[in-house]
C-alpha positions as CSV (number, residue, x, y, z in Angstrom):
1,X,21.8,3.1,-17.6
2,X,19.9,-0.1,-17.8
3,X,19.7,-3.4,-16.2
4,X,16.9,-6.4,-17.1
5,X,16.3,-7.9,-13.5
6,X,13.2,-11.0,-13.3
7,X,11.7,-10.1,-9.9
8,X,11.7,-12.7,-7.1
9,X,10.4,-13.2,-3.8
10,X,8.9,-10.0,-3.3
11,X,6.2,-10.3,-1.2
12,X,8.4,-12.8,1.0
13,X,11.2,-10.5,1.3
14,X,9.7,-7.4,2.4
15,X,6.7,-6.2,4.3
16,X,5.3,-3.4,2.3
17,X,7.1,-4.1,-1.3
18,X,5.7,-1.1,-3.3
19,X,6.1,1.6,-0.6
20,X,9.8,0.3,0.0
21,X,10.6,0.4,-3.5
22,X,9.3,4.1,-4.3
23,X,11.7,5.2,-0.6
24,X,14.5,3.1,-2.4
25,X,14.2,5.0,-5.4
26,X,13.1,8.3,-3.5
27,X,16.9,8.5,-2.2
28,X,18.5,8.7,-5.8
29,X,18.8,11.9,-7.4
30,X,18.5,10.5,-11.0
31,X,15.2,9.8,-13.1
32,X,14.5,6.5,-12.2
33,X,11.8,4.2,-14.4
34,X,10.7,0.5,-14.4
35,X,9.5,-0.8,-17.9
36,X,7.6,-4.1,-18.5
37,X,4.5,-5.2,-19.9
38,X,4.2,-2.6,-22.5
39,X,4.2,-0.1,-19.3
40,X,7.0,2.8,-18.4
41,X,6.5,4.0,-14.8
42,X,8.0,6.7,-12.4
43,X,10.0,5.1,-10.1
44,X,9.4,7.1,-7.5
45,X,5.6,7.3,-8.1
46,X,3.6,5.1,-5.6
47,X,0.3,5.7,-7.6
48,X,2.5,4.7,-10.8
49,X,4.3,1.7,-9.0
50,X,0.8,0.2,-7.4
51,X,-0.7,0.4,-11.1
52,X,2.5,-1.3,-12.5
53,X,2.0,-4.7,-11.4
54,X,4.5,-5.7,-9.9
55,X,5.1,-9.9,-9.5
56,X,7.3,-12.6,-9.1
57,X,8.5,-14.0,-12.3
58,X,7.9,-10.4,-13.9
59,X,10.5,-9.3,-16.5
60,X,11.8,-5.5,-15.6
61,X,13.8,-3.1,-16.6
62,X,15.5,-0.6,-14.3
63,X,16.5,2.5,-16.4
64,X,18.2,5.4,-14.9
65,X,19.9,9.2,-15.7
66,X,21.5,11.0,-13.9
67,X,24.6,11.8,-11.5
68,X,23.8,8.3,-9.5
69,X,22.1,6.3,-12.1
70,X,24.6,3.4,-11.5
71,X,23.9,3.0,-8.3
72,X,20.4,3.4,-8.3
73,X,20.2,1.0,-10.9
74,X,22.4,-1.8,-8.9
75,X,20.5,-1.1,-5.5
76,X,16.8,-1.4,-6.9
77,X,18.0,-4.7,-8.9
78,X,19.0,-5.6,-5.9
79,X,15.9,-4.9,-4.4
80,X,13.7,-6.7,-6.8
């Protein structure tokens, strides 16, 4: 499963983005990866997710597999 999301706010909306985002994704069984900028990262990688780049206005993609890919999908959008 994937879903395009432009990321908004974040800084704004949350204290500690990055760290948030990896415990979001932590709570999911599936594989969960964020592509944009030519770069696929582990979701649930803080190392990967600090390198990643994460900004408003950025493009994303949220892909996930597995048994709660749907969901994770939905929630980190969400998040973003």
């Amino acid at each position: 499963m994937t879903k395009r999301v432009e990321v908004s706010n974040l800084e704004n909306k949350h204290k500690n983005a990055i760290a948030e985002l990896v415990q979001k994704a932590c709570k999911y069984e599936s594989h969960i990866e964020l592509v944009g900028n030519g770069k696929n990262i582990n979701g649930k990688s803080l190392m990967g997710m600090m390198a990643f780049g994460l900004h408003d206005g950025m493009k994303v993609d949220v892909c996930a597999e597995g048994t709660d890919a749907e969901q994770a999908v939905a929630d980190i959008c969400e998040f973003l």
